[in-house]
C-alpha positions in Angstrom: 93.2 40.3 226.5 95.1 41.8 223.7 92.9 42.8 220.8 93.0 42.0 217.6 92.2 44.7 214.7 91.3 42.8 211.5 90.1 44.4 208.2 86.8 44.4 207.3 85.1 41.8 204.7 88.2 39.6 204.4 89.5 36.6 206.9 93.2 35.6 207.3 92.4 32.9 205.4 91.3 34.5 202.6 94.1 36.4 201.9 96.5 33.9 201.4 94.4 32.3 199.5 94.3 34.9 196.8 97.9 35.3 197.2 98.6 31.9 195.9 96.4 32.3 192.9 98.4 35.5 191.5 101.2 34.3 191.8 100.4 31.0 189.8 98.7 33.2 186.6 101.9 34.8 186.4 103.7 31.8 186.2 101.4 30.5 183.7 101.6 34.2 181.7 105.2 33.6 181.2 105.4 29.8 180.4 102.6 30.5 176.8 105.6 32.8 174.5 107.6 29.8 175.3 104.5 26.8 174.5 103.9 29.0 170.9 108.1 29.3 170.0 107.7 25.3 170.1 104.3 25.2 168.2 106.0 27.2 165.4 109.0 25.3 165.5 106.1 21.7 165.0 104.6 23.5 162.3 107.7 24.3 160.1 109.4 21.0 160.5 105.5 20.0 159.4 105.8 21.8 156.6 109.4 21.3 155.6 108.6 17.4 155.6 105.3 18.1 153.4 107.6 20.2 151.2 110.7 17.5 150.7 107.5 14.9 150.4 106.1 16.8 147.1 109.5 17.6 146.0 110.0 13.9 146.1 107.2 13.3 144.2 107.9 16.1 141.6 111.2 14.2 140.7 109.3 10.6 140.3 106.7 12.2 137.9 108.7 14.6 135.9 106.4 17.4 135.9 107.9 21.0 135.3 108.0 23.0 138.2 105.6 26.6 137.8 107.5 29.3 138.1 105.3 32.2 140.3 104.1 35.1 138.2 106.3 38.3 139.5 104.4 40.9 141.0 102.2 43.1 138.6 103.1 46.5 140.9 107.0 45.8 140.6 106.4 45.2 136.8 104.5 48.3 136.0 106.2 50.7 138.3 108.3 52.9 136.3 111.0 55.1 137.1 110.9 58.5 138.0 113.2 61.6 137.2 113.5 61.8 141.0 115.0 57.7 140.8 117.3 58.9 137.7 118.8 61.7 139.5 119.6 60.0 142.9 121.6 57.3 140.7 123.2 60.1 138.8 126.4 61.7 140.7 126.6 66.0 140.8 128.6 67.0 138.0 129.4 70.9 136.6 127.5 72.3 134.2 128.9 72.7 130.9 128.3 74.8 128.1 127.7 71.9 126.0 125.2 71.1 128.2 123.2 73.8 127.6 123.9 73.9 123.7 122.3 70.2 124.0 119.1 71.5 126.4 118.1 74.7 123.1 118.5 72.0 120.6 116.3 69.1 122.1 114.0 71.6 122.9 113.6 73.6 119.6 114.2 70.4 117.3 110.7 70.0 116.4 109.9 73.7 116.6 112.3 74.9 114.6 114.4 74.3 110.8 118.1 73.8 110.8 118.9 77.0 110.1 117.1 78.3 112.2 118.4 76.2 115.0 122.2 77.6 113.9 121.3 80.8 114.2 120.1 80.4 118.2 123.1 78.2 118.5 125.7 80.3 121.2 129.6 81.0 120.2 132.1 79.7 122.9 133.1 83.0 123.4 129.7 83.5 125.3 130.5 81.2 128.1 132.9 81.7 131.5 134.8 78.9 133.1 132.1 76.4 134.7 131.9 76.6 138.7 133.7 72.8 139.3 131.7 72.3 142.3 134.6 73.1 144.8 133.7 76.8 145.1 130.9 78.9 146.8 128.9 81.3 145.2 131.3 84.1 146.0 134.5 82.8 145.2 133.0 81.7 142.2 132.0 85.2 141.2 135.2 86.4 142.3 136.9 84.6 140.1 135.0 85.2 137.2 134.2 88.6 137.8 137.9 90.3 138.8 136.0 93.8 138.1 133.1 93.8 139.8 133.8 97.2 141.7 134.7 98.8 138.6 131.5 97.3 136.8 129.0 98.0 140.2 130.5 102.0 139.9 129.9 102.1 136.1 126.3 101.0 136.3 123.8 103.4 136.3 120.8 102.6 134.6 117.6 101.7 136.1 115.0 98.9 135.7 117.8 96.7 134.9 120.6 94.8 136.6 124.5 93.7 135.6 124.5 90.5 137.4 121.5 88.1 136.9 121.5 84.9 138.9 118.7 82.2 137.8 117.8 79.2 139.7 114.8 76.9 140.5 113.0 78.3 143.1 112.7 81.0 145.8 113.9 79.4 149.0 117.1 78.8 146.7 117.4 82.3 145.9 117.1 83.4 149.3 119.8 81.3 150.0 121.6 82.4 146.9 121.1 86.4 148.2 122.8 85.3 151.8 126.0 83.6 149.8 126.0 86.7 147.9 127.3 88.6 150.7 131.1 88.6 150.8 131.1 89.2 146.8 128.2 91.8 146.1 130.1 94.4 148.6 128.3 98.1 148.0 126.3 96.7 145.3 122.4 96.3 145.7 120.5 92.8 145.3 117.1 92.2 144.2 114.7 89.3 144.9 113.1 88.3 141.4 110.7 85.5 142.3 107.2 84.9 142.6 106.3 84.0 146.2 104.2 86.8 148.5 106.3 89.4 146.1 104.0 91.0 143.2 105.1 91.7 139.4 104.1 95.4 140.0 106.2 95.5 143.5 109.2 94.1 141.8 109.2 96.8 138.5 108.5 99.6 141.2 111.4 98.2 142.8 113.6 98.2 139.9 112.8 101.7 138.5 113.1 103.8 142.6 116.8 103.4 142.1 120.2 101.5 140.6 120.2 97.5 140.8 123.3 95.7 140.7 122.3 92.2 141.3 119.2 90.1 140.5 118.5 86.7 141.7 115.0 84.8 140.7 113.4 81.9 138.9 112.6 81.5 135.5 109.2 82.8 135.7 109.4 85.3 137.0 112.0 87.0 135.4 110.8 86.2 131.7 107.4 87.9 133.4 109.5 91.1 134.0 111.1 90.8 131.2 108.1 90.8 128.9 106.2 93.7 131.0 109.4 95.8 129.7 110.2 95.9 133.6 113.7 94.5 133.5 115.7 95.8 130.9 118.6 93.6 129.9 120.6 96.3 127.6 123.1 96.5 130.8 123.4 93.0 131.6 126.8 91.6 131.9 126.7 88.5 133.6 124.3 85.3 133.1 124.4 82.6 136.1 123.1 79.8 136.0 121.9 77.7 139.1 122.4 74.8 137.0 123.5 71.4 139.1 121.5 72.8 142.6 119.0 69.8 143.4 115.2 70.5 145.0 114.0 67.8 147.9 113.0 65.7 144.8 116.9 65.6 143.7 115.8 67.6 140.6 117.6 70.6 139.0 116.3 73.7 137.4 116.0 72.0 133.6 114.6 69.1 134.9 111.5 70.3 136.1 109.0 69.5 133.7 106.2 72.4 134.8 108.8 75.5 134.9 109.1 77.6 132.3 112.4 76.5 131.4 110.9 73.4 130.2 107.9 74.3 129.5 107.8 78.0 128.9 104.1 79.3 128.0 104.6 81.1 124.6 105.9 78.0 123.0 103.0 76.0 124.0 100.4 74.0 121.4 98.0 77.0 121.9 100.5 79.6 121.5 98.9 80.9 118.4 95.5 80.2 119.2 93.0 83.1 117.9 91.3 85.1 120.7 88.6 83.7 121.5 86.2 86.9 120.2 83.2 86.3 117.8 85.1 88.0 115.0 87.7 85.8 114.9 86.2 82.7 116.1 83.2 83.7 113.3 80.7 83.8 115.1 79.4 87.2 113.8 75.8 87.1 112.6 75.8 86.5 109.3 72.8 86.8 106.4 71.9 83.2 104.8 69.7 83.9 101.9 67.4 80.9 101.3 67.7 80.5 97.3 64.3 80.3 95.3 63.7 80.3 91.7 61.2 83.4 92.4 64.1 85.1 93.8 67.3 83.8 91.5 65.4 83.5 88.1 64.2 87.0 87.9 67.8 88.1 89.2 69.6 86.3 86.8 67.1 87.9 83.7 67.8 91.2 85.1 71.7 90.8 85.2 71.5 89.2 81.7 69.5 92.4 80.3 72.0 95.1 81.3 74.3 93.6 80.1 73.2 93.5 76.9 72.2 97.0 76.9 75.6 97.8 78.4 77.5 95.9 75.7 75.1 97.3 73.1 75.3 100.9 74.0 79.2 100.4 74.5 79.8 98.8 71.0 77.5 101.5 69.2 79.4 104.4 71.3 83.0 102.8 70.0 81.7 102.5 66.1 81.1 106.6 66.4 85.1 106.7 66.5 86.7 107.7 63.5 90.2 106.8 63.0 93.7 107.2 60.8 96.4 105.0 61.0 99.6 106.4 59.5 102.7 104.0 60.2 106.0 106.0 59.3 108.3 104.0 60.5 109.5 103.0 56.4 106.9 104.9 55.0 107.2 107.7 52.6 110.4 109.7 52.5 110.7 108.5 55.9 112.9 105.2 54.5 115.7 107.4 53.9 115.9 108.0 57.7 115.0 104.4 58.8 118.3 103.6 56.7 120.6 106.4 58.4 119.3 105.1 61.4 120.6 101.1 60.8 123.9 102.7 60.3 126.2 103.5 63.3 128.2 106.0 62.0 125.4 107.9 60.0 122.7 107.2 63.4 123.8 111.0 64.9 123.2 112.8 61.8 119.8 114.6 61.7 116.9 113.2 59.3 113.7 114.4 58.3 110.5 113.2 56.2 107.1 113.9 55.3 104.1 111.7 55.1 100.6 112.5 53.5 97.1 111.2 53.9 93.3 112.1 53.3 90.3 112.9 55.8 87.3 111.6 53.6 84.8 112.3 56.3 85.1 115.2 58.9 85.7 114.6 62.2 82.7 116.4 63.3 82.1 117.9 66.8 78.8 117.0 68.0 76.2 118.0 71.0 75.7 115.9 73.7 73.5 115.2 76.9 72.3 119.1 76.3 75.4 120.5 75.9 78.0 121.5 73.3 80.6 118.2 73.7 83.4 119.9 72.2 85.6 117.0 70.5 89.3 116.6 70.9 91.7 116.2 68.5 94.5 113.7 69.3 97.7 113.1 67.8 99.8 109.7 69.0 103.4 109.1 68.4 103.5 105.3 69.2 106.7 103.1 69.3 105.2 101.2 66.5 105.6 104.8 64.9 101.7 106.0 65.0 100.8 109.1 65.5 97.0 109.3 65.8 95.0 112.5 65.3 91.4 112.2 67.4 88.3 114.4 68.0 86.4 114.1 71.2 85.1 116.2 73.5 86.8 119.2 74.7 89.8 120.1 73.4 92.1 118.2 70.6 94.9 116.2 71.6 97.8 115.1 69.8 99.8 111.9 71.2 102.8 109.8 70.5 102.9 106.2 70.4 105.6 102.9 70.3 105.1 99.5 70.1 107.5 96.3 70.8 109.1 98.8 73.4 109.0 97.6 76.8 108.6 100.4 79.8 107.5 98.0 82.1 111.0 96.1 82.7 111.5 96.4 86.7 115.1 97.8 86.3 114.1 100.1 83.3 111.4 101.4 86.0 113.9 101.9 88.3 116.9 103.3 86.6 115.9 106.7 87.5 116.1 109.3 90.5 113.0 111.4 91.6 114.6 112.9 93.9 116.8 114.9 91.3 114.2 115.6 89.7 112.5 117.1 92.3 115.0 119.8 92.4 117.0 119.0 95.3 120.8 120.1 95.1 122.3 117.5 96.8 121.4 115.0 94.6 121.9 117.0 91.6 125.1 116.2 91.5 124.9 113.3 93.8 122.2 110.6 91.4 121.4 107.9 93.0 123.2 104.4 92.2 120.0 103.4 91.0 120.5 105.2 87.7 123.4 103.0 86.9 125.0 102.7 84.3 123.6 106.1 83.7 124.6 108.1 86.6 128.4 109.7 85.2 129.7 110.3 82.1 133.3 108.7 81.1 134.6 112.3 82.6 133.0 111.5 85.6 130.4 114.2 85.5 127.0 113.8 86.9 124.4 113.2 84.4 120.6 115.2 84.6 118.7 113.1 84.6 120.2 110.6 85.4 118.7 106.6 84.7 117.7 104.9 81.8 114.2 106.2 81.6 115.3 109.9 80.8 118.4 108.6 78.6 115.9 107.2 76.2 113.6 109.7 75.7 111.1 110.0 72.9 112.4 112.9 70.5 110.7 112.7 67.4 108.7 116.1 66.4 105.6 116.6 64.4 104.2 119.3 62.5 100.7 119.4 60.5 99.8 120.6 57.5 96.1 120.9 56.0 96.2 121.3 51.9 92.7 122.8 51.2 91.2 125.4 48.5 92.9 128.1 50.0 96.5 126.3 49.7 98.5 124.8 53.1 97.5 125.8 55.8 99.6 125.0 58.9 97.6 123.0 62.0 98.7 125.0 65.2 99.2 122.3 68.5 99.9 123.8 71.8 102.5 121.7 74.2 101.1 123.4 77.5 98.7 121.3 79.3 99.7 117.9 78.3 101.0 116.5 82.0 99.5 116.1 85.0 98.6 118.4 87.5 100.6 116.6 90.4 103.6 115.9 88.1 104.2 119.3 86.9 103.3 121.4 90.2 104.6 118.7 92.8 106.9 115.8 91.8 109.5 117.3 89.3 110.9 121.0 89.7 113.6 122.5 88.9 116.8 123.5 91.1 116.7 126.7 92.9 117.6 129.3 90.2 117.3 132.4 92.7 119.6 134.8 91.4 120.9 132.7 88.7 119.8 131.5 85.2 119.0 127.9 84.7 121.8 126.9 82.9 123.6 128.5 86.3 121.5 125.8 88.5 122.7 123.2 86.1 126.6 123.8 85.8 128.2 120.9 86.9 126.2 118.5 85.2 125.9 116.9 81.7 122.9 115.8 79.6 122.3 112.2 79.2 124.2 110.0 76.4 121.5 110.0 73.7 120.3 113.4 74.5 120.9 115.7 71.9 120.7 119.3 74.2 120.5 119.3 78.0 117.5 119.5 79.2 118.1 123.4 80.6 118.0 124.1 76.9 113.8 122.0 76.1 112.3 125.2 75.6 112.6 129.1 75.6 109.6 129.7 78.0 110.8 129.1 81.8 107.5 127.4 82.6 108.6 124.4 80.6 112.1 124.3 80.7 114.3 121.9 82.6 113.0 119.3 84.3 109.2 120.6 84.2 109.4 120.5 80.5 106.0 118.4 79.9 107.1 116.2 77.2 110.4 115.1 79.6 107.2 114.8 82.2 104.9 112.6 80.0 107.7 110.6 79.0 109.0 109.1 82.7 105.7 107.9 83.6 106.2 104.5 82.1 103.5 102.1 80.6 102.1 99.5 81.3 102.3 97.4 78.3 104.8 97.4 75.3 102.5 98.6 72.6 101.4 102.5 74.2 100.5 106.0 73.4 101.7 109.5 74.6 100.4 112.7 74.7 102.3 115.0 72.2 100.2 118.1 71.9 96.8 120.0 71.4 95.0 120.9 68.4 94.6 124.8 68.7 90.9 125.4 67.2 90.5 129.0 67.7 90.7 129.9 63.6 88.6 128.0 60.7 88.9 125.8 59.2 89.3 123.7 62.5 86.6 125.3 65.0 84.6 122.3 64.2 87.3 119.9 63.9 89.3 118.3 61.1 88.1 119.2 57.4 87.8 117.0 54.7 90.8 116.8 52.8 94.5 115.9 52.1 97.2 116.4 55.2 100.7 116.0 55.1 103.2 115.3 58.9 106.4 116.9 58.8 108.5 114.9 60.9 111.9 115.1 62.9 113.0 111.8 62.3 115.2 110.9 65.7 114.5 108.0 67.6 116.0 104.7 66.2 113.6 101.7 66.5 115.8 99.0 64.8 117.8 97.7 68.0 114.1 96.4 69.7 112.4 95.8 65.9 109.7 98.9 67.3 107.3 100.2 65.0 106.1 104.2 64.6 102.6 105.2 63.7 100.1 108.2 63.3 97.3 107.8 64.3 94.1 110.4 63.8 91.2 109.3 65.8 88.1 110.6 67.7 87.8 110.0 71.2 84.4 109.7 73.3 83.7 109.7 76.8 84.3 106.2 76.7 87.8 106.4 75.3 89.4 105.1 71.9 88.3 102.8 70.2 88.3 99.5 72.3 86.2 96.5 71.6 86.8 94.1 74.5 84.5 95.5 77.1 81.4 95.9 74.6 81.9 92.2 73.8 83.0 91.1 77.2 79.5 92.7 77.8 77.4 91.0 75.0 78.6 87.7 76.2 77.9 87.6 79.4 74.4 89.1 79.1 73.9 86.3 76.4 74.8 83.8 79.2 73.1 84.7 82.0 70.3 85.1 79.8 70.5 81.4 78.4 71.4 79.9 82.1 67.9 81.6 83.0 66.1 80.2 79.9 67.3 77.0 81.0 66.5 76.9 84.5 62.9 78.5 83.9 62.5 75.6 81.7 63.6 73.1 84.7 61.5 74.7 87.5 58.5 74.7 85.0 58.7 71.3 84.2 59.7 70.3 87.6 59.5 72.3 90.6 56.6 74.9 89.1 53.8 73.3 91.7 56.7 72.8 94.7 57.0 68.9 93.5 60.4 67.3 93.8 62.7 66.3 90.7 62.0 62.8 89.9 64.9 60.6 88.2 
């Protein structure tokens, strides 16, 4: 009997059952995509009868169709630069382009002219790469010289060629295009990424750089840091139609510097922020009291009024003696001659006489013998004023109605002729115009307006006592400054010569009437360190002014104390013409105290102000007493 093996847990039976049921699920499986195709296909004709219904009905009732709202993202979604560059086709650069780029930007950071002056000439600009050419054609077409140029250039920490472009993958790739143009010369990468600043100006000042490629930021870094000098530069490309991942060009991207550059910025010229200037120093905040302001203000007010009182007594000790000579006396004689032209180079002199009534006394002061000074003015109003104060006597010159203080009056002169130097001897400057030649074309000394219309009027004193006239010496020595007459004017160098020697070649001004080698007999005031030339060119201030002329020598009576009482007479040269600017000449005999001549303004200035203070603090004592003695408030 044959055997039969048989698998265990499963009859015959029971596999062909299962059989049969596998292979009717699959049939089933692939009869549902078709059963769902046909439900879809129900439900749209459903719906396109439902639809043709309502539109039915619409029609019979007339009603206005609503019109969906369009989406609100579509709407409000705005177009980027990214969107207006991919519509836009690649075009050349232009120079106009650029022109356009410096004015949109600086048009609301800069004026008109301003914006002319940073506009570029055509002659700046190459031929435009017209898209058809690589880098190095390009650059060998617009650079025919570059071996001649690369051999030329030797200067460090700067560069001939300068490419710029938008970023540092593109001028990587700009380096590797470079490399059938650039030949001998060496390249250097100028861009920010895993390079340092400090790398890049070692870089540039080891050796010679021919060729620099890097972004805008970088460079105006370098730039700035003094690293990359541009003093060699020949050639500026621009990477200017190159498009980033985001179709953008160099100018179009809105954080670079070239559009944004950080200097330019709204806090560009922002203070530091430090507590001096931000002020936040500390600072002292007095809290204002009337026990602290009212006896302040009565102090103030009191000296003051002592100040003005002492001043005003101190100016009424002054004793003075107006003399004006201008008409008076003999003197109209010579105030005729000089009205007339032809009669205004002859020489003229007149006397005039007054009377001292009361001495001008010396006095003591503060312990000590205050030995008075005697002054004598020549003024432009024609006053010469005679004054006593302490120390020695002086003797000064004065004018009024004449105007020192014009700028080009001031500045018609050279102080560097008259600081000796030989160059300009006989080389003024053009400053002293029209002064500077004669009609011969020789060079005046000194030249300028100032010197040409020096004071030259001359004084001498005469004292008519019991013993008959007795002449009143003055000295001229002493009468300038210290720093004028030992530093700012000297004379030529005369070694081995006279002075008239140092001065040939030259001619004295127009009004003169001697050159000024010829002032005086004693070399230590002769030529230009004479001390009335001196006291002359340092101008006034104000039209109406007074000169030194001289000191009263006191070392014989009767003048040891000062001027005697009696009748004087001035014996003067009568020179300088006052007619064309209607000037006035005086004498003017006066004492002088510590304080000076006699001047009322600050005494009074003085006296009023104390008074004022004083009656502010009256007033306000009056208030707080009334008011705010007991800390109340003021009531209305």
């Amino acid at each position: 009997m044959a055997e039969v093996r048989v698998p265990d847990g499963n009859t015959p039976e029971e596999d062909v059952t299962e059989d049969v049921t596998d292979q009717a699920s699959k049939a089933a499986k692939r009869k549902r995509p078709a059963e769902k195709r046909a439900t879809k296909k129900k439900k749209g004709e459903q719906k396109g009868v439902v639809a043709e219904e309502k539109e039915a009905e619409g029609e019979k009732s007339n009603k206005p169709k609503r019109k969906r709202k369009a989406s609100i993202a579509t709407s409000a979604k705005k177009k980027t630069i990214t969107d207006v560059l991919a519509s836009s086709k690649p075009k050349a650069g232009s120079p106009a382009d650029l022109q356009n780029l410096v004015t949109q930007y600086f048009s609301d950071k800069r004026s008109v002219i301003e914006q002319e002056d940073l506009r570029l000439s055509d002659s700046c600009f190459l031929s435009c790469n017209d898209l058809t050419h690589t880098l190095s054609s390009y650059l060998k077409q617009v650079c025919p010289k570059w071996a001649k140029i690369q051999k030329n250039h030797t200067e460090k920490s700067s560069v001939v060629l300068l490419i710029v472009c938008s970023s540092a993958l593109r001028a990587i790739e700009l380096i590797k295009q470079l490399t059938t143009f650039k030949g001998a010369a060496k390249t250097i990468k100028l861009f920010a990424k895993h390079i340092k600043i400090e790398e890049q100006v070692k870089l540039l000042q080891k050796g010679v750089t021919h060729i620099g490629v890097g972004t805008p930021g970088r460079v105006s870094a370098l730039i700035e840091n003094d690293g990359l000098n541009l003093k060699s530069l020949r050639y500026l490309v621009l990477d200017w139609n190159w498009r980033d991942q985001k179709l953008r060009r160099m100018v179009d991207i809105p954080e670079g510097p070239v559009m944004n550059p950080v200097k330019e910025g709204p806090f560009s010229r922002r203070p530091d922020n430090s507590a001096f200037k931000q002020q936040r120093l500390p600072a002292w905040t007095p809290m204002l009291t009337a026990r602290s302001v009212l006896p302040f203000l009565y102090f103030t007010g009191l000296i003051c009024l002592l100040l003005g009182i002492w001043l005003i007594l101190t100016v009424q000790t002054i004793q003075e003696i107006k003399l004006d000579y201008t008409e008076a006396g003999t003197c109209d004689k010579c105030f005729a001659k000089r009205k007339n032209v032809s009669l205004a180079g002859e020489s003229c002199s007149c006397t005039v006489t007054f009377a001292v009534e009361k001495m001008f006394k010396v006095r003591w002061r503060f312990g000590q013998r205050a030995n008075k000074r005697l002054i004598l003015y020549k003024t432009q109003t024609s006053l010469v004023s005679v004054a006593v104060t302490p120390g020695r006597r002086f003797v000064y010159y004065g004018l009024k109605n004449f105007h020192q203080n014009l700028r080009r009056y001031m500045d018609s002169r050279d102080d560097t002729q008259t600081a000796g130097r030989k160059r300009n001897l006989k080389n003024p400057s053009s400053y002293c115009k029209p002064f500077v030649r004669d009609q011969h074309g020789s060079p005046i000394a000194p030249c300028g307006a100032v010197a040409n219309s020096i004071f030259n009027d001359s004084f001498s004193l005469t004292h008519y006592g019991s013993r008959g006239p007795v002449p009143v010496t003055l000295l001229r020595r002493g009468i300038a400054w210290y720093t004028d007459k030992n530093i700012k004017y000297r004379n030529p160098n005369t070694e081995n010569m006279t002075l008239a020697q140092a001065f040939n070649g030259t001619v004295q001004p127009l009004y003169w009437q001697r050159p000024v080698y010829e002032f005086d007999t004693d070399p230590s005031n002769n030529g230009f360190i004479n001390e009335d030339l001196i006291v002359w060119m340092r101008e006034a201030a104000f039209p109406n002014f007074k000169k030194l002329y001289g000191v009263l020598h006191r070392s014989r009576n009767p003048f040891k104390n000062g001027l005697p009482v009696g009748n004087y007479s001035i014996h003067i040269n009568y020179n300088f013409p006052v007619q064309p600017f209607q000037g006035r000449k005086e004498v003017v005999l006066t004492t002088l105290t510590w304080f000076g001549g006699p001047n009322y303004f600050l005494p009074i200035a003085y006296l009023i102000t104390g008074s004022v203070v004083l009656l502010m603090a009256v007033a306000l004592t009056a208030i707080w007493w009334k008011f705010g003695k007991n800390g109340k408030n003021m009531e209305g």
